[in-house]
Structures are given as structure tokens and as C-alpha cells.
ROKE-909948 format. One record per residue (C-alpha): residue number from 1; z, y, x; residue in one letter. Coordinates in nm, 2 decimals. Example, Ala and Ser with C-alpha at 12.3 -4.5 7.8 and 13.67 -1.06 7.14 Angstrom:
! residues 2
{node 1; {0.78; -0.45; 1.23}; "A"}
{node 2; {0.71; -0.11; 1.37}; "S"}
***
This chain:
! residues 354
{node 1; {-1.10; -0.37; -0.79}; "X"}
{node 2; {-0.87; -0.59; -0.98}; "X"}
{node 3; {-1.15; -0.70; -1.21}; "X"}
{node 4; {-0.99; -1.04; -1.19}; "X"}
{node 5; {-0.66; -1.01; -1.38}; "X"}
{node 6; {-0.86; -0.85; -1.64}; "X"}
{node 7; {-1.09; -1.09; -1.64}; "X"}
{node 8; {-0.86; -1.33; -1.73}; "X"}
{node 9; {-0.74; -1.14; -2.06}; "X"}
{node 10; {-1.08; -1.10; -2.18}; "X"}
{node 11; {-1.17; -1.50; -2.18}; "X"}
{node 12; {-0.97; -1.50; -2.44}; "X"}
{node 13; {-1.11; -1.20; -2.65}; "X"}
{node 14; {-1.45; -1.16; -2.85}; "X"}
{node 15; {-1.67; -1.03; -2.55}; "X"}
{node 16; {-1.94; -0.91; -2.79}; "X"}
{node 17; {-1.66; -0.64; -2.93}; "X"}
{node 18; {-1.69; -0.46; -2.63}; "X"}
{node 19; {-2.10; -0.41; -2.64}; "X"}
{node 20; {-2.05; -0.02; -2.76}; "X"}
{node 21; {-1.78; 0.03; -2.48}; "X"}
{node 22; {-2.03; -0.11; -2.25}; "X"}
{node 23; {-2.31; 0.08; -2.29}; "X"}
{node 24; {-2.04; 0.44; -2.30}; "X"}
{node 25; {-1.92; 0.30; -1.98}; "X"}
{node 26; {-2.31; 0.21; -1.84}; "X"}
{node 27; {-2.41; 0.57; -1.95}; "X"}
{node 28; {-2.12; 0.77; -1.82}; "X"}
{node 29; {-2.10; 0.64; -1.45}; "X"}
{node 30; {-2.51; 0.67; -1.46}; "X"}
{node 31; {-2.49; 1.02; -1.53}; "X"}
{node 32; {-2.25; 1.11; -1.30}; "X"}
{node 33; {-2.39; 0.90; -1.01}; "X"}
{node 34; {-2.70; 1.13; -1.13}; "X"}
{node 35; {-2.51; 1.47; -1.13}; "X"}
{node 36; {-2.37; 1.40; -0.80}; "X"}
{node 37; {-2.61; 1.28; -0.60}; "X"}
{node 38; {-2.81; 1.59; -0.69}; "X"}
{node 39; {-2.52; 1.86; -0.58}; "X"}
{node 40; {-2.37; 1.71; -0.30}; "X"}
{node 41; {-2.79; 1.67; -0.17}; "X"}
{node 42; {-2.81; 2.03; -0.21}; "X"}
{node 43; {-2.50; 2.06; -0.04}; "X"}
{node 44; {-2.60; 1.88; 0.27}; "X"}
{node 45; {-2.96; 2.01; 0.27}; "X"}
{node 46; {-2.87; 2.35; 0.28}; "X"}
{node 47; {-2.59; 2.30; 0.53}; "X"}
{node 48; {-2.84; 2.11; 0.79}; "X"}
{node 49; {-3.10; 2.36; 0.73}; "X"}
{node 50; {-2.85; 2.66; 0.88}; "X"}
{node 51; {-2.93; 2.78; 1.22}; "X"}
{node 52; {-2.63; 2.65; 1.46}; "X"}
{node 53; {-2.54; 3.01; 1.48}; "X"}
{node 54; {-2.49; 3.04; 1.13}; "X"}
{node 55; {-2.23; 2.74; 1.11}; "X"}
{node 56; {-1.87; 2.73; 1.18}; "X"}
{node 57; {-1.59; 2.45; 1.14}; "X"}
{node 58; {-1.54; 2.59; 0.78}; "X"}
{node 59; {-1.94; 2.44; 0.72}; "X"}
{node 60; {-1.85; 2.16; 0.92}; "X"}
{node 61; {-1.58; 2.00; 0.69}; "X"}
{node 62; {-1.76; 2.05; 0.36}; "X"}
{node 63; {-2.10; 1.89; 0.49}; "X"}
{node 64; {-1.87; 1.61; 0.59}; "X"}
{node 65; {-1.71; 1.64; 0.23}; "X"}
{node 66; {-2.04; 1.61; 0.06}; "X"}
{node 67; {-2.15; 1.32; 0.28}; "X"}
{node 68; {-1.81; 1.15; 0.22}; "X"}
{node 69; {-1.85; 1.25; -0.17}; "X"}
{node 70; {-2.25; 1.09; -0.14}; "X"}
{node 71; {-2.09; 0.76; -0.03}; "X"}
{node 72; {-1.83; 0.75; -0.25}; "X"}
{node 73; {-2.07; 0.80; -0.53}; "X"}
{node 74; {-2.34; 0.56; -0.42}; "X"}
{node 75; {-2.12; 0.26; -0.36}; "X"}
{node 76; {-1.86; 0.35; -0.63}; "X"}
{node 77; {-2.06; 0.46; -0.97}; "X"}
{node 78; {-2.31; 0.17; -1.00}; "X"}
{node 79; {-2.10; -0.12; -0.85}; "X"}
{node 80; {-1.81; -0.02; -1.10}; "X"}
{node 81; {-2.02; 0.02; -1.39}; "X"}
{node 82; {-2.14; -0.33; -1.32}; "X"}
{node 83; {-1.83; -0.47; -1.29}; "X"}
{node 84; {-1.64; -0.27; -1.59}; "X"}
{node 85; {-1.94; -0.34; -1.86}; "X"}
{node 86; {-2.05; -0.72; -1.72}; "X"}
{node 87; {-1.70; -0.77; -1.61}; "X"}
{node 88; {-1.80; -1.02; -1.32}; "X"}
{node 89; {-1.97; -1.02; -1.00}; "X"}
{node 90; {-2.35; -1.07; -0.89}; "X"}
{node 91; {-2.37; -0.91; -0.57}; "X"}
{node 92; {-2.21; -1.20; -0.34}; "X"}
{node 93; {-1.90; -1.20; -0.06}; "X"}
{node 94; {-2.05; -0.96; 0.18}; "X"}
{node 95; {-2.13; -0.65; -0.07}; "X"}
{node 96; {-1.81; -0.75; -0.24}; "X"}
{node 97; {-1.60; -0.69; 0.10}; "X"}
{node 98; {-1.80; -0.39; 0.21}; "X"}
{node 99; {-1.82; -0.19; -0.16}; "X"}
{node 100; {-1.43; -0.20; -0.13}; "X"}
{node 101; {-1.45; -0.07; 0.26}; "X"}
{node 102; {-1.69; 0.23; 0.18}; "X"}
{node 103; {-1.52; 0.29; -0.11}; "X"}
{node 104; {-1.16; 0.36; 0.05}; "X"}
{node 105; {-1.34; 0.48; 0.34}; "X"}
{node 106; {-1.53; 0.75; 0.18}; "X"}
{node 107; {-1.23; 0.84; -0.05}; "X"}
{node 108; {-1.00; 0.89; 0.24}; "X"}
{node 109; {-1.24; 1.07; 0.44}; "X"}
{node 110; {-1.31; 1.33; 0.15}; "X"}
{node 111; {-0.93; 1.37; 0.09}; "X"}
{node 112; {-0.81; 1.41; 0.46}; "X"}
{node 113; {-1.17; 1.66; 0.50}; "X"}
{node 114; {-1.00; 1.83; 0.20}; "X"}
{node 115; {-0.71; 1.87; 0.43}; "X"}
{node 116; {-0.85; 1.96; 0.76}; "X"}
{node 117; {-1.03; 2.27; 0.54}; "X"}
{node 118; {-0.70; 2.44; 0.43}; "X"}
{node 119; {-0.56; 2.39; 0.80}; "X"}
{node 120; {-0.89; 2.54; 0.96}; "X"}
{node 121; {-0.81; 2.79; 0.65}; "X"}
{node 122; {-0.49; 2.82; 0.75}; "X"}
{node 123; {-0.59; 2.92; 1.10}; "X"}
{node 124; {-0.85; 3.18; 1.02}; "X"}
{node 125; {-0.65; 3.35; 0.77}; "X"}
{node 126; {-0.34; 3.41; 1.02}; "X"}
{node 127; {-0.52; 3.50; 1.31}; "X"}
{node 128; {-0.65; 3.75; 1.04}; "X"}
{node 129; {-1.01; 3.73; 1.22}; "X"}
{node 130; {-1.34; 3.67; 1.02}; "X"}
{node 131; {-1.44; 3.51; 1.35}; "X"}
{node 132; {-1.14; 3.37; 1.52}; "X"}
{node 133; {-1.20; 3.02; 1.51}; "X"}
{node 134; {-1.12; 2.68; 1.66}; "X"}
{node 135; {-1.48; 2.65; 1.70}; "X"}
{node 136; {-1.75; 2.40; 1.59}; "X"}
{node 137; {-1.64; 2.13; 1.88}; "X"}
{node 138; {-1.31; 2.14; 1.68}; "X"}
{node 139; {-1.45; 2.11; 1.37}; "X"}
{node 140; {-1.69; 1.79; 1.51}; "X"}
{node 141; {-1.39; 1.66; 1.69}; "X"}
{node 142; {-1.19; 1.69; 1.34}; "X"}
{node 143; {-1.46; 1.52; 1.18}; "X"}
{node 144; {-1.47; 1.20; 1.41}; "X"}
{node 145; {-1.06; 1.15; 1.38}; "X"}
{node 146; {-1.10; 1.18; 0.99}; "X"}
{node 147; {-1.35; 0.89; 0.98}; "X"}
{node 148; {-1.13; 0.69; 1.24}; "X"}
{node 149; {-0.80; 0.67; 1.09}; "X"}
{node 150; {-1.01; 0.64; 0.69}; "X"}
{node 151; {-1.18; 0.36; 0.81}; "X"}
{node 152; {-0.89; 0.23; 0.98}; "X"}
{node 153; {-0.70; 0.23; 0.68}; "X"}
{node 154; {-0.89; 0.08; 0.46}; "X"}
{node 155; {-0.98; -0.23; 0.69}; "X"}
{node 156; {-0.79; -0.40; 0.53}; "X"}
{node 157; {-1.04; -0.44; 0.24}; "X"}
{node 158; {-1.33; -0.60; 0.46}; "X"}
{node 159; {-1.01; -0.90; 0.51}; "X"}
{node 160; {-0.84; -0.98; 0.20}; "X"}
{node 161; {-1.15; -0.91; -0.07}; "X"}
{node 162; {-1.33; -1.19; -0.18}; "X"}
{node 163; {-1.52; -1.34; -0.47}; "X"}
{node 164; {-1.37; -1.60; -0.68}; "X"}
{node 165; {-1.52; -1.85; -0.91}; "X"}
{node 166; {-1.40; -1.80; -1.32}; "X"}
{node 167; {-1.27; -2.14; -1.42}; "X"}
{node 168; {-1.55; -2.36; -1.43}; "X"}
{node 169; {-1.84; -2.09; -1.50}; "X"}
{node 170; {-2.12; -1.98; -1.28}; "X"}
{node 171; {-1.96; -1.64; -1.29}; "X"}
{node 172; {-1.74; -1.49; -0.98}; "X"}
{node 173; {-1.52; -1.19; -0.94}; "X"}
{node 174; {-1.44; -1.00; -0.67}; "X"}
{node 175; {-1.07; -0.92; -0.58}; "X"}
{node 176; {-0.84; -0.88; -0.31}; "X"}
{node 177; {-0.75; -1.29; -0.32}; "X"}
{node 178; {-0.68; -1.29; 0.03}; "X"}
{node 179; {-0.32; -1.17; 0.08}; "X"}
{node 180; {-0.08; -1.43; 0.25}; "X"}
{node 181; {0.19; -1.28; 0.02}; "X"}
{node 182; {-0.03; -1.12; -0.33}; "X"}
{node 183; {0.39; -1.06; -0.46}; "X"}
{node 184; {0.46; -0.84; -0.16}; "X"}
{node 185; {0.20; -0.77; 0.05}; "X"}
{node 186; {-0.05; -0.57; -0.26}; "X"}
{node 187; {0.19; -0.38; -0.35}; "X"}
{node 188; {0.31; -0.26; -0.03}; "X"}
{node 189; {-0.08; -0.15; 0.05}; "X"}
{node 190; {-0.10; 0.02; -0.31}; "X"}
{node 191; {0.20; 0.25; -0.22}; "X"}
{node 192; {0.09; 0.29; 0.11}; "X"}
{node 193; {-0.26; 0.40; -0.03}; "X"}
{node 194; {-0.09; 0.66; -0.25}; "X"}
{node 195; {0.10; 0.77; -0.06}; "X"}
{node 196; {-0.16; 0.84; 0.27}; "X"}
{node 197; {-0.45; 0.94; 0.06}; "X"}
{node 198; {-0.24; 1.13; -0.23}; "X"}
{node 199; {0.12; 1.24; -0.22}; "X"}
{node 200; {0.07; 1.31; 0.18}; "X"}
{node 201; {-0.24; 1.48; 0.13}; "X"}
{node 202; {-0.18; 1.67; -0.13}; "X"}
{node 203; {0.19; 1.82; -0.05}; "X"}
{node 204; {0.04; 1.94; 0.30}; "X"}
{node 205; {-0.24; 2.14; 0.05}; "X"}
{node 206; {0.03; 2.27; -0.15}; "X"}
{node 207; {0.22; 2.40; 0.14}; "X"}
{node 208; {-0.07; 2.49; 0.35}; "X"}
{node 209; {-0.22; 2.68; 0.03}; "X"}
{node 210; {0.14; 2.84; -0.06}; "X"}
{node 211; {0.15; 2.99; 0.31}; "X"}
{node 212; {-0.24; 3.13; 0.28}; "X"}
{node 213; {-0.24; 3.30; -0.05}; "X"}
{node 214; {0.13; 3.45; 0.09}; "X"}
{node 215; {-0.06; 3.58; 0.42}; "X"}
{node 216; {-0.39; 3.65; 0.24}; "X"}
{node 217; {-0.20; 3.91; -0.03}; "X"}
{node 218; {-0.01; 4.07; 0.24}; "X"}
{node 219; {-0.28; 4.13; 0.45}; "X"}
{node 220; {-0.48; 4.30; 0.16}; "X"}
{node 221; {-0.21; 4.58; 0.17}; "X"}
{node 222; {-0.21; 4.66; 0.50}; "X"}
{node 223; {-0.56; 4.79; 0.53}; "X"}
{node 224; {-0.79; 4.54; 0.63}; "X"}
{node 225; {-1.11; 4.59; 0.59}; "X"}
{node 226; {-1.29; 4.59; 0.23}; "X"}
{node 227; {-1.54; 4.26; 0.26}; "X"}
{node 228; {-1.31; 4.06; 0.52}; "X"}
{node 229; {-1.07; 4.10; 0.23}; "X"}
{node 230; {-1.27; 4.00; -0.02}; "X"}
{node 231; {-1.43; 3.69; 0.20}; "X"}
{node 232; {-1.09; 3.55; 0.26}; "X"}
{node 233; {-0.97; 3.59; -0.12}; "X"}
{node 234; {-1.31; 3.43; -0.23}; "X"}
{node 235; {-1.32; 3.15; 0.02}; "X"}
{node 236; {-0.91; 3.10; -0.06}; "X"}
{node 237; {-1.04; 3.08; -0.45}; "X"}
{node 238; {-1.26; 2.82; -0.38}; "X"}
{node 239; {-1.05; 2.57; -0.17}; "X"}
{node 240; {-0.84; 2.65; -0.40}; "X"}
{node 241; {-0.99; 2.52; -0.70}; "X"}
{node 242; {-1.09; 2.23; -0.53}; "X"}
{node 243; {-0.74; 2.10; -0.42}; "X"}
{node 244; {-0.65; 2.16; -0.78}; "X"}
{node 245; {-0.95; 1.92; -0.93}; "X"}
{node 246; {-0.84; 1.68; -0.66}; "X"}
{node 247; {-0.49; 1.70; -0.76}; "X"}
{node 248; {-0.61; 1.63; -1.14}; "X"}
{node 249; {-0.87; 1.40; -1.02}; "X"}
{node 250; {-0.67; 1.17; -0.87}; "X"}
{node 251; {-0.34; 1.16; -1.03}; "X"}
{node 252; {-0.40; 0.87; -1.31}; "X"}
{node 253; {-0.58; 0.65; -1.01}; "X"}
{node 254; {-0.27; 0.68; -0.82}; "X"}
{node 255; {-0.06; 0.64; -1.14}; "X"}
{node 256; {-0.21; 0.33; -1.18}; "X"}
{node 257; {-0.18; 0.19; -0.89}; "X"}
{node 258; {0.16; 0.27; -0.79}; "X"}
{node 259; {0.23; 0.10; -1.18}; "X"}
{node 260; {0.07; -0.23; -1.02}; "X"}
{node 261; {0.26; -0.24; -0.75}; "X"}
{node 262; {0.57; -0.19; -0.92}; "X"}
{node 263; {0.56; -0.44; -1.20}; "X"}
{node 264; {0.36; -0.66; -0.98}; "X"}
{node 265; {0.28; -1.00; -1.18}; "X"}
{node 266; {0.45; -0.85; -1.42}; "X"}
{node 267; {0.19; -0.57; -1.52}; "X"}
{node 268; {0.05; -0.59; -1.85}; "X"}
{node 269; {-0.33; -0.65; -1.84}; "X"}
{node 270; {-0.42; -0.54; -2.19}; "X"}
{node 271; {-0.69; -0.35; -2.37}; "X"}
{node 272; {-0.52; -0.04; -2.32}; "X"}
{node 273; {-0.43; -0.05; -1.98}; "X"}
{node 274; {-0.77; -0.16; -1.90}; "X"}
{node 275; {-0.95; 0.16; -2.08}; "X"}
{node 276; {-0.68; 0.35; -1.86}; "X"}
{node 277; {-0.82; 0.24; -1.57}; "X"}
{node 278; {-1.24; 0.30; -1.68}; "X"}
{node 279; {-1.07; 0.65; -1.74}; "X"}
{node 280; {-0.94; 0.69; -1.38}; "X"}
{node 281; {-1.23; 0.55; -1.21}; "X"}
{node 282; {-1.49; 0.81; -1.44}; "X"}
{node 283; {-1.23; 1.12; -1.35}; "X"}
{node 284; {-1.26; 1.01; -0.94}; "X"}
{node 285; {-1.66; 0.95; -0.95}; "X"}
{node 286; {-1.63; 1.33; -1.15}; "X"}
{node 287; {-1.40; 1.46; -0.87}; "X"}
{node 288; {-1.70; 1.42; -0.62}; "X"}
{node 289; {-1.96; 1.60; -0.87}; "X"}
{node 290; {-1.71; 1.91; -0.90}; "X"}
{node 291; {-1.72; 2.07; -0.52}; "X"}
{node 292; {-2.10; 2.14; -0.56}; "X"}
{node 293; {-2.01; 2.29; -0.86}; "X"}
{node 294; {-1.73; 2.51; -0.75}; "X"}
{node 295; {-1.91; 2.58; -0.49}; "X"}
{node 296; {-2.23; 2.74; -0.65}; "X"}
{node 297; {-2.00; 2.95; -0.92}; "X"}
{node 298; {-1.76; 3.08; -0.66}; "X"}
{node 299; {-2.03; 3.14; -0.32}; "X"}
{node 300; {-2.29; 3.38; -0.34}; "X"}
{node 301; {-2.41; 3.27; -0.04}; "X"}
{node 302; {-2.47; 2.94; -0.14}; "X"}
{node 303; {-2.62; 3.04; -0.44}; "X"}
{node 304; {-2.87; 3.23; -0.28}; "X"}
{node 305; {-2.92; 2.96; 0.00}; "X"}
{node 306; {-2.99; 2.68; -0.32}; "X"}
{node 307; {-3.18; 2.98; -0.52}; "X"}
{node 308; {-3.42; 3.02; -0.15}; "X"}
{node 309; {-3.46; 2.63; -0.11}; "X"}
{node 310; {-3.55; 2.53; -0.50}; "X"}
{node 311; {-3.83; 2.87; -0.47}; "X"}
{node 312; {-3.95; 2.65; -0.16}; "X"}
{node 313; {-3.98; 2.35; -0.31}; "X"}
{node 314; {-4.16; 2.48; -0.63}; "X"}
{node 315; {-4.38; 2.72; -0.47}; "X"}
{node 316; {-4.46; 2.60; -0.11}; "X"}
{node 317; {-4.70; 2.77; 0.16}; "X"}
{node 318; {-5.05; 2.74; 0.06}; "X"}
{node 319; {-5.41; 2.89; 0.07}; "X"}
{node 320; {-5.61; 3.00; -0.19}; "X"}
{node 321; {-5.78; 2.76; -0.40}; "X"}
{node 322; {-5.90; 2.99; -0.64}; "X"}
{node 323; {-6.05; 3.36; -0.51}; "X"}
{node 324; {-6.14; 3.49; -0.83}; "X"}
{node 325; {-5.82; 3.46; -0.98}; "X"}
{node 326; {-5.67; 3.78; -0.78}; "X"}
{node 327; {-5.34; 3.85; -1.03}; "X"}
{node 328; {-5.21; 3.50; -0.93}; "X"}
{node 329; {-5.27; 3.60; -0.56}; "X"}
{node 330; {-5.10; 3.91; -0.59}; "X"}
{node 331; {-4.81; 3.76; -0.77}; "X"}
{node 332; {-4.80; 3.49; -0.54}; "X"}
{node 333; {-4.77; 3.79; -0.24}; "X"}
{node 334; {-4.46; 3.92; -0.44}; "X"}
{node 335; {-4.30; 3.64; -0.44}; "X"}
{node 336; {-4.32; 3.55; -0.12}; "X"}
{node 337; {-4.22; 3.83; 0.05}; "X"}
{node 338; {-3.90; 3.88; -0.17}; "X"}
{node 339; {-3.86; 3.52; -0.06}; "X"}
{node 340; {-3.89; 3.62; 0.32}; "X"}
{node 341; {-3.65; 3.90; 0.25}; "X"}
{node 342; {-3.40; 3.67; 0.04}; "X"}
{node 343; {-3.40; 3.42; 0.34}; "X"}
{node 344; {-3.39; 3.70; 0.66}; "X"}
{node 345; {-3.06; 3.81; 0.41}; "X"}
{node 346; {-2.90; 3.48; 0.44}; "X"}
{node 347; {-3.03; 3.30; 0.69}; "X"}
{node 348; {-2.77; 3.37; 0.95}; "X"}
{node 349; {-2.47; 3.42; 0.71}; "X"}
{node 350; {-2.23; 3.10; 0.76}; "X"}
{node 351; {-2.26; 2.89; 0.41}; "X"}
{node 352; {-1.91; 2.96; 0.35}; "X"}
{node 353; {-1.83; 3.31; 0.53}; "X"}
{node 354; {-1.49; 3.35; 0.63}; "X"}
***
């Protein structure tokens, strides 16, 4: 994002020294693009595939994670690793203007989803109700406000981004060269980024999360039954974890950024602050490869919703090519039907039961 003022630095350094860094940096965003696109797929495959009856608000928010997550990684991890290992741009003004829109987009979106899941959380946990809900129009509703207001704050990035020639190559950069005022106006948007899409967000999960695990404890000792208890301690586990790897995720992006603003034209582009920044952006592209994760180690519904859908896909409906070969056909009548009963098991269990 401010490939420029690093740009500038490294005209006057040896740009073959940085060929090893280059390729580390190619390599590492390719494999996490890799990693997730394939969980946050799964995610959203498995989600859709749910009968309606099977999905509350709680499924809702974390298909429109993953989706926010998705775009976040396919706009994020391979126009960054272009930019950080050729450090200039080739994909003209109006990719330039709209990889910075989908990028803050997509962040805030998956932040402020983040969000809306410990308040629906919230909600579920007091009413102390494994079906007492808002409902799905809530959590459709919810989902529509959360693109609004990400998109509208990061509009700003489809007006002051732009590319700009380097000196008198053939090269250009994309920055945010627009501002009227780069002293006063950057920095003010900076703050106000970190502080809508991280110190907001994340004391509300903090205080949200403190109030939950205080009613979620107390409510274990007065009775309630054995697998609502267990449900809401699992699914409290798992947001859990994820506001924590956001937390971590996010912190040095934010450091950085509030460090720009602060120091302004002051801030020293060096070496250093530079391999700081690759660092940031590689923990945010990991931050959206973690929720699939966290969510097959800690849901054994969606572990047996991914197990169902990869036994599909590797052994799909078919006739008999081969009649002689009857072991095969009764094997493949085994596995089927302990397919049929796997799926009847799940089928109508929300992804994320609470």
C-alpha cells in the first residue's frame, strides 16, 4: 500500500540483493493464498450445502466470514506478493484503485462478522436456549449492514489510490497520491482505520467474550442440561480462539500503521521497517487460513460434514463397470451405506450447533 515511499529507498540500493527475499516472499504468500482458498472453500461449500432448516444466524456470519476471508485472500496474497518481490506496479489505475477497495472491504467485513458472532453469541448464551435466536432474517439483515458500512469505509481507497510514474522509468506504483492534504489527511484515515477495524472491534470481543464465558460457567452449575452445556462451552471455545488469532493477527498491521501516521514524513523507510511490514501482511493473509482450521479441530460437526463431502467427491454414485469383480461391489455397498448413515446423522444438525 505504501509501495511508493519504499520504492524510493530501494533506487538507491543493489536490487539484485533482495532476489532470495524475493522468491521467500513469492513462495510464502503462494502458499497461503493456496491453504486458504482451500479451507475457507470447504467452509462455504459445506455451509450452502445445509438444508435451510439446518442453518441459523450463527452459520450465517461465518459463511459470510469465509467469503469475506476468500476475498481478502484472492485480491490480497498475489497482488502483494507482486508488489513486495517486483516492488512496482503492472496491473494499471483501475485494478490499482479496486485491489485497495476489496482489500479494506473484505478486511472490515471479516472483522465486524467477527463481531456480530460474539453478539449473536452473546444472545444465545443469556437467553440460555439452544434455540432461542434472532433468527436467520437477523442474521441476513446483519450481514447486509456489515458490507454497507465496510464498503463505506474503505471508499475512500477507490478516490485517493493511484498509480504513479518512478522518475523517468517505465515503471509505476500504486499509492494513495491523491490526498488534498498527504501531512494530515493519511494519517487521520490510518488512525481512523485502526481504530474502526481494530481497537473498536476488538474491545467489544473482549467485553462481549468476558460477559459469555462469565454466564456460560455459571450456567453449567445450575443444572443445565449435559450436551446444551457442552455445545455452548465448545462453540464459546471456538469463537474464542478466533478473536484471539485476530487479536494476534492484526496487531503489527495496526502497529504499523498507527507508526505512519504518527511520524508522518518523518517515518523511517528502511530495510528493517520494510521486512516489518512483509511480516504483517504474511500474519493478516494467515489470519484468514486459521478459522477453517479452528474450525475443523474444535467442530465435530464440521468435521464430519468435510469428512461426508471429500468421501463424495472421491467416490461418487456410480454403476458397475466391472461384474466380476464382486469384493469391490460389496465394499463399495459398505461404504455407501455408512455414508448414507454419516450424512442422515448430520445432515440436519446446524454447522455450528449452539
Amino acid at each position: 500500500m505504501d509501495a511508493f515511499n519504499h520504492t524510493k529507498q530501494l533506487e538507491e540500493t543493489e536490487f539484485d540483493n533482495l532476489t532470495i527475499r524475493q522468491w521467500i516472499i513469492a513462495v510464502t504468500f503462494a502458499i497461503l493464498m493456496i491453504v486458504g482458498l482451500l479451507g475457507n472453500t470447504l467452509v462455504i461449500i459445506i455451509a450452502c450445502k445445509k438444508p435451510v432448516a439446518a442453518r441459523n444466524s450463527t452459520s450465517i456470519f461465518i459463511l459470510n466470514l469465509s467469503i469475506a476471508d476468500l476475498l481478502f485472500l484472492l485480491f490480497c496474497a498475489p497482488f502483494t506478493a507482486s508488489v513486495l518481490t517486483m516492488n512496482f506496479w503492472v496491473f494499471g489505475r483501475f485494478i490499482c484503485k479496486m485491489w485497495n477497495f476489496v482489500i479494506f472491504s473484505s478486511m472490515l467485513a471479516s472483522i465486524y462478522s467477527l463481531v456480530v458472532l460474539s453478539l449473536d453469541r452473546y444472545f444465545k448464551t443469556s437467553f440460555r436456549s439452544p434455540t432461542n435466536s434472532l433468527g436467520n432474517r437477523w442474521g441476513v439483515f446483519a450481514v447486509i449492514i456489515i458490507w454497507i458500512i465496510a464498503a463505506g469505509f474503505a471508499s475512500p481507497c477507490l478516490v485517493v489510490y493511484d498509480i504513479r510514474q518512478i522518475g523517468n522509468t517505465s515503471k509505476y506504483v500504486c499509492y494513495d497520491s491523491l490526498w488534498k492534504d498527504q501531512l494530515r489527511q493519511k494519517p487521520r484515515y490510518l488512525l481512523f482505520l485502526s481504530v474502526v477495524g481494530y481497537g473498536v472491534p476488538l474491545t467489544l470481543l473482549i467485553l462481549t467474550y468476558a460477559s459469555i464465558v462469565k454466564i456460560t460457567w455459571k450456567a453449567s452449575r445450575m443444572g443445565l442440561d449435559n450436551s446444551v452445556r457442552k455445545s455452548r462451552i465448545q462453540v464459546t471455545i471456538i469463537i474464542s480462539v478466533m478473536v484471539l488469532a485476530f487479536g494476534l493477527s492484526w496487531l503489527p498491521h495496526n502497529v504499523f500503521n498507527i507508526w505512519v501516521a504518527i511520524a508522518k514524513d518523518k517515518f523511517p523507510w528502511t530495510d528493517a521497517t520494510f521486512r516489518f511490514k512483509i511480516a504483517s501482511w504474511c500474519l493478516m493473509s494467515l489470519h484468514s487460513c486459521l478459522n477453517p482450521l479452528v474450525y475443523f479441530c474444535m467442530s465435530r460437526v464440521f468435521r464430519q460434514a468435510a469428512k461426508t463431502m471429500i468421501l463424495e467427491c472421491r467416490h461418487p454414485p456410480q454403476t458397475r463397470r466391472f461384474k466380476t469383480q464382486k469384493p469391490n461391489v460389496v465394499l463399495r455397498q459398505r461404504y455407501r451405506r455408512s455414508l448414507s448413515h454419516l450424512s442422515a446423522r448430520y445432515k440436519h444438525r446446524p454447522l455450528f450447533y449452539i
